[in-house]
C-alpha positions as CSV (number, residue, x, y, z in Angstrom):
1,X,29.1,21.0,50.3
2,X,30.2,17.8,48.8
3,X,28.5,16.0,45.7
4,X,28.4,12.7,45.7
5,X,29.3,10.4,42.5
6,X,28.7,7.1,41.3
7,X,32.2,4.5,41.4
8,X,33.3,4.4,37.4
9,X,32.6,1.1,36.3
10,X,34.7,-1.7,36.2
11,X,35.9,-3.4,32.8
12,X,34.2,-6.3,33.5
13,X,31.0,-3.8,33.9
14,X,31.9,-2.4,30.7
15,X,32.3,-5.1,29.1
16,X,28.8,-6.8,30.0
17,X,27.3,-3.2,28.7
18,X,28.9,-3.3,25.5
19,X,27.5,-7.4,24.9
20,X,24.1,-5.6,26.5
21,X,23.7,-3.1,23.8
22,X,24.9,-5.0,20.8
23,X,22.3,-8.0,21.9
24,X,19.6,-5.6,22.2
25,X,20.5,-4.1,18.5
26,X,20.1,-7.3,17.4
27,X,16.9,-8.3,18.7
28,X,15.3,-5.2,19.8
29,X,14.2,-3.7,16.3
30,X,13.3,-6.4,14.9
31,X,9.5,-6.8,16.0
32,X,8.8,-3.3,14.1
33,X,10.8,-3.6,11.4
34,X,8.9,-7.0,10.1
35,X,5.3,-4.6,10.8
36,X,6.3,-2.3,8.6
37,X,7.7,-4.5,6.0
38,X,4.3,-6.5,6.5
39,X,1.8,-3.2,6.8
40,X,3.4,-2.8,3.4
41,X,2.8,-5.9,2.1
42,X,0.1,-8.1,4.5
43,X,-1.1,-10.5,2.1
44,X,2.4,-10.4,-0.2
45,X,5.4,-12.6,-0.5
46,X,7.3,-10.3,2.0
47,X,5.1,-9.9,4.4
48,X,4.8,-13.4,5.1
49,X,8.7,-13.4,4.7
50,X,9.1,-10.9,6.9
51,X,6.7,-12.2,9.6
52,X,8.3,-16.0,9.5
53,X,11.3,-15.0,9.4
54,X,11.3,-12.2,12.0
55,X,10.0,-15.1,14.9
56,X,12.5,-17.3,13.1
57,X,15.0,-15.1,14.8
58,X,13.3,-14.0,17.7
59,X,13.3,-17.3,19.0
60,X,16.6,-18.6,18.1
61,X,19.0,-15.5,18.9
62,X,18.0,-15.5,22.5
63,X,18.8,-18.8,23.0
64,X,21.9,-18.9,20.8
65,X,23.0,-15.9,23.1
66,X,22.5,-17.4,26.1
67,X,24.3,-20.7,25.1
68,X,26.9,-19.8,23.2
69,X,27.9,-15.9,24.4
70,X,27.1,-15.9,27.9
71,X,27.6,-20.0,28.4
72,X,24.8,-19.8,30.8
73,X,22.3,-23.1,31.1
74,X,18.2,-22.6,30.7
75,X,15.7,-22.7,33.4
76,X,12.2,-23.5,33.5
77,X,11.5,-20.3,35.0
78,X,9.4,-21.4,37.9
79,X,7.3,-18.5,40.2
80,X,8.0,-18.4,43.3
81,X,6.9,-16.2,46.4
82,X,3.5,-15.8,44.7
83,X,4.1,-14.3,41.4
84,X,1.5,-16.5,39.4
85,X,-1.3,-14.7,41.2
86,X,-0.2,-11.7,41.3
87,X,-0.1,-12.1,37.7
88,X,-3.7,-13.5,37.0
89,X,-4.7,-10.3,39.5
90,X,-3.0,-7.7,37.2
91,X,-4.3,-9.5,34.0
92,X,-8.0,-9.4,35.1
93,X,-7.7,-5.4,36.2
94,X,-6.2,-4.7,32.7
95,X,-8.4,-6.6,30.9
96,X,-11.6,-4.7,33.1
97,X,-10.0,-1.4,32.1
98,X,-9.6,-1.8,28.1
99,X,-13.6,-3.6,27.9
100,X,-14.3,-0.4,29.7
101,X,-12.8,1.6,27.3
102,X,-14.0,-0.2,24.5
103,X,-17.7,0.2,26.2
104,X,-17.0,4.0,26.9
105,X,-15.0,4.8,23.8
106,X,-14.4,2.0,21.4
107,X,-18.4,1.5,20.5
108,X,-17.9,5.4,19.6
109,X,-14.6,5.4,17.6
110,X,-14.1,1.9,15.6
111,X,-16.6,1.2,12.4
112,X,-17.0,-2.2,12.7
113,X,-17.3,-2.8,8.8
114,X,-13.8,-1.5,8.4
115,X,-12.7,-4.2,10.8
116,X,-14.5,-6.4,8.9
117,X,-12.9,-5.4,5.7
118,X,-9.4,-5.5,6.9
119,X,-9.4,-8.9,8.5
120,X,-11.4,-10.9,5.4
121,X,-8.5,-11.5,3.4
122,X,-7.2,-13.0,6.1
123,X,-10.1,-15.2,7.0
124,X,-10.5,-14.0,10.2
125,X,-14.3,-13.1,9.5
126,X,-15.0,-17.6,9.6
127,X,-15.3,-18.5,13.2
128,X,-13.7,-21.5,13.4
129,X,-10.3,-19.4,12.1
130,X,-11.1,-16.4,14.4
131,X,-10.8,-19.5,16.7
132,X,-7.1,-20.4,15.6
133,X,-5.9,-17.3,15.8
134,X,-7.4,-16.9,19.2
135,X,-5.6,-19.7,20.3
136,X,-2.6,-19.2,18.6
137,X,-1.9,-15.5,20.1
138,X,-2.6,-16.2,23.5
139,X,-0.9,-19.6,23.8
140,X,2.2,-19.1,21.5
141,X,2.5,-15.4,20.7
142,X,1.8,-14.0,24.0
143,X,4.2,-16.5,25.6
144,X,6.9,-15.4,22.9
145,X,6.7,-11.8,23.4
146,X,7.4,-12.5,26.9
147,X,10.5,-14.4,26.2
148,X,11.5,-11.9,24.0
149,X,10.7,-8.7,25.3
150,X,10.7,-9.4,29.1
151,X,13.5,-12.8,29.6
152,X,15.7,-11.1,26.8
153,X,15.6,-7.4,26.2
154,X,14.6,-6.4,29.5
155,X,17.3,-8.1,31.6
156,X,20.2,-6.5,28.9
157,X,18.0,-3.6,29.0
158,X,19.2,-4.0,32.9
159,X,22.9,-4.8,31.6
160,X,23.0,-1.9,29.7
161,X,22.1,0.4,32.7
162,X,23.9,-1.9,35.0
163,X,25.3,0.7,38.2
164,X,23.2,3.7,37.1
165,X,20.8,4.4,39.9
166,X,18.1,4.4,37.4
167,X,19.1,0.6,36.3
168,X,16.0,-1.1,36.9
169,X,13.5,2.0,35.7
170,X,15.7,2.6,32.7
171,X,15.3,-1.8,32.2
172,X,11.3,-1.1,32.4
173,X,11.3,2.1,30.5
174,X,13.3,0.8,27.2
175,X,11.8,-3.0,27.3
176,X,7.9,-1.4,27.0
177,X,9.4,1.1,24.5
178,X,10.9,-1.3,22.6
179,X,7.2,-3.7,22.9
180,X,4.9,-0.3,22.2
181,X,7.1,-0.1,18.5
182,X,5.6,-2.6,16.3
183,X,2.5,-2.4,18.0
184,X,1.8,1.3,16.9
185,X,2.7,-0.2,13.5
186,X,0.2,-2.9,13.6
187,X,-2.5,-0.9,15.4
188,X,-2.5,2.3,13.1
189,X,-3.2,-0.7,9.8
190,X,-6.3,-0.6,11.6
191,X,-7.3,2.3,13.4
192,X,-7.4,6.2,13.1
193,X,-4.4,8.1,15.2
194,X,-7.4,8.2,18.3
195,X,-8.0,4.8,18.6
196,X,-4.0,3.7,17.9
197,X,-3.0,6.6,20.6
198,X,-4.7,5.6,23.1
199,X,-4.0,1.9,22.8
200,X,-0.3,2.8,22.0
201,X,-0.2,4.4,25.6
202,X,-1.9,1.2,26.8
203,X,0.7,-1.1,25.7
204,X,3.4,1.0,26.9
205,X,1.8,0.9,30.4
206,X,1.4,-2.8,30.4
207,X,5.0,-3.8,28.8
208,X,6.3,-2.0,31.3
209,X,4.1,-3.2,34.1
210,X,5.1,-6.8,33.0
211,X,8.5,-6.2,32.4
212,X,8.1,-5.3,36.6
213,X,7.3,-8.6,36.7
214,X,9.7,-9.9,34.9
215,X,12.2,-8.3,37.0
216,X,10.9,-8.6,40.4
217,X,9.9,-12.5,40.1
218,X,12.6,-13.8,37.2
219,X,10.0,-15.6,35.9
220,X,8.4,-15.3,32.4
221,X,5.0,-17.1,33.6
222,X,4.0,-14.3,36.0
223,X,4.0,-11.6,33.1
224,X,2.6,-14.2,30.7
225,X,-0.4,-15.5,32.2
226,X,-1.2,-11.4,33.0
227,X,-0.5,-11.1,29.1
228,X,-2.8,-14.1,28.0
229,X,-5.8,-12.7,30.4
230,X,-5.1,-9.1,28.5
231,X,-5.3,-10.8,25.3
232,X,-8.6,-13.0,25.8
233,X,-10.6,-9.9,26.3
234,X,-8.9,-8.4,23.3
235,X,-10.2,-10.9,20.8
236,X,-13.4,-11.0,22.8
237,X,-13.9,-7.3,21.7
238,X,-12.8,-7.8,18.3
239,X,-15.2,-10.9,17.9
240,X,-17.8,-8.4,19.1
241,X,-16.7,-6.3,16.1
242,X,-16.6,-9.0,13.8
243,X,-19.4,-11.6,14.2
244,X,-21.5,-8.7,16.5
């Protein structure tokens, strides 16, 4: 009986893993290490340093790696065979499952007033800034966590595993790992262990559902527009909590 084995890679395959794995250290931990520094200090001096200058980064050293290391050229990105609604179809049954949770759970588990309590210094408790933020997280956040998470550190993610035969589910795996980090951060400022848990699990399932998306279409406005439907019902449930 024979076993069969995988070719060792070539030096140019080596190569593109080793620019892989240091452009995912320096992107990848960055989104949870600027929610701890700002769980620690939210309304401080360096929390709002941390949180500036962490999409400060974010956006410019993905770009900057794609100009000046890999001397590639942008793209806008288009979807093609379909992907947009494939996209808006995923977004709607995620959205259905977390109201349902919410409705079967949620009501049970979150104290609205604490809610309440946490988000007033911020001034989320006025509409019309409830409103801003609203906007602001699903047209410019959600669209940047998909350029970060899905254009950047889910195709090195691929690099990195590039000629395993676990390349793509190893991309998907570490990209929603890396998206469920400074999420847990952020959700446990807020929640007890249940609530954060099960939500934690959520976000895992969805990063990597979209990083699917990513991967199968090449395009970051299939996983974004499934991301911004996600989101809409989010705030919808927390401006339940708030101003219900």
């Amino acid at each position: 009986m024979t076993t069969s084995t995988l070719p060792a890679p070539s030096p140019r395959t080596q190569l593109t893993r080793r620019h892989a794995f240091l452009a995912l250290l320096l992107v990848a931990p960055i989104p949870s290490l600027a929610s701890l520094v700002g769980s620690l200090s939210p309304e401080g001096a360096w929390g709002v340093a941390a949180w500036m200058g962490s999409k400060a980064w974010l956006l410019a050293l993905p770009l900057l790696w794609k100009l000046l290391v890999e001397r590639r050229s942008l793209s806008a990105s288009r979807p093609k065979e379909g992907g947009l609604g494939v996209g808006v179809a995923l977004g709607m049954a995620i959205a259905a499952i977390i109201v349902g949770a919410y409705l079967l759970l949620g009501r049970l588990w979150i104290d609205p007033t604490v809610i309440r309590a946490a988000v007033e210094p911020f001034g989320l408790t006025k509409p019309h800034v409830y409103l801003g933020a609203v906007a602001y997280w699903v047209l410019f956040n959600s669209l940047m966590e998909e350029y970060v998470f899905r254009w950047f550190i889910a195709s090195k993610a691929e690099e990195l595993f590039a000629g395993s035969r676990f390349a793509t589910v190893g991309a998907i795996a570490l990209s929603a790992l890396c998206f469920t980090g400074h999420h847990i951060i952020a959700l446990s400022s807020y929640f007890d262990w249940r609530i954060t848990l099960i939500s934690s699990v959520g976000v895992f399932v969805g990063g990597g559902l979209w990083s699917a998306l990513y991967l199968k279409y090449r395009s970051i406005w299939v996983p974004y527009i499934s991301h911004a439907i996600v989101d809409v019902a989010v705030f919808a449930i927390g401006a339940v909590l708030i101003f219900g």
